[in-house]
N, C-alpha and C positions, 0 to 999 in steps of 0.2 A: 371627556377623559379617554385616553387611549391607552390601550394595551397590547402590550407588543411580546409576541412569540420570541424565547431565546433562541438563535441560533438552529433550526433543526436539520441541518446539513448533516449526512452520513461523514464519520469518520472518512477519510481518504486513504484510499487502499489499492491493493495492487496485484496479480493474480500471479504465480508461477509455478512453473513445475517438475518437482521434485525429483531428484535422481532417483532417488527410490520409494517403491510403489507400485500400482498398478500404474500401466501404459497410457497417458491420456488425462492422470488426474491432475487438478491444478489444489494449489493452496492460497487463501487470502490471506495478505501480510498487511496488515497494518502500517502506514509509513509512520508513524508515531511510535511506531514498535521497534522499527530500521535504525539501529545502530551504523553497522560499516556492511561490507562485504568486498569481496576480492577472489576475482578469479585465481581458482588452482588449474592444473592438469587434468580440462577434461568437465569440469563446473564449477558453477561459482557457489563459494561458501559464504552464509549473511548470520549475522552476530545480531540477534537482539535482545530486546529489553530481557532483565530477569536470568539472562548468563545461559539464553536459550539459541544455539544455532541450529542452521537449517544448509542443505546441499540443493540447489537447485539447477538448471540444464542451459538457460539462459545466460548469456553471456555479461559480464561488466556494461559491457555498451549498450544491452537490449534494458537491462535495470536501468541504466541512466535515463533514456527515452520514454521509460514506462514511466517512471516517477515524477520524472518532469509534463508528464500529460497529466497524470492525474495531480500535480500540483497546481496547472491550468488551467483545469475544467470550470468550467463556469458555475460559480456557485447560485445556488436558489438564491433569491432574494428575501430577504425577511420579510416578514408580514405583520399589517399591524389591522387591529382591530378597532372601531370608535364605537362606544356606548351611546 
């Protein structure tokens, strides 16, 4: 009989940082949590889940990049156990 681990890959997430703040900090975003975002004048602002946004320093294009590597990363492989 085998038994098999669900899934225990970390949620997929993304690091950035915040117009405001101290100098240097970053925030974990969730991509599960990313709704849209769009550069304004200066930073880009991101809408998520729950009618929560955020201002951050990275550009549209440095989010797209980011998101799509961690969309890539190679996931663990699941594991199975035999009795």
């Amino acid at each position: 009989m085998a038994k098999y681990i669900i899934d225990p890959r970390p949620p997929r997430s993304i690091s950035l940082t915040p117009t405001q703040g101290s100098e240097g900090s970053t925030r974990t975003v969730l991509l599960s949590h990313l709704l849209t975002y769009a550069e304004e004048r200066g930073f880009t602002r991101l809408r998520l889940v729950g009618g929560l946004e955020m201002q951050v320093r990275e550009t549209t294009d440095q989010i797209d990049q980011l998101v799509r590597m961690a969309a890539t990363r190679s996931p663990m492989p699941l594991a199975a156990a035999h009795d």
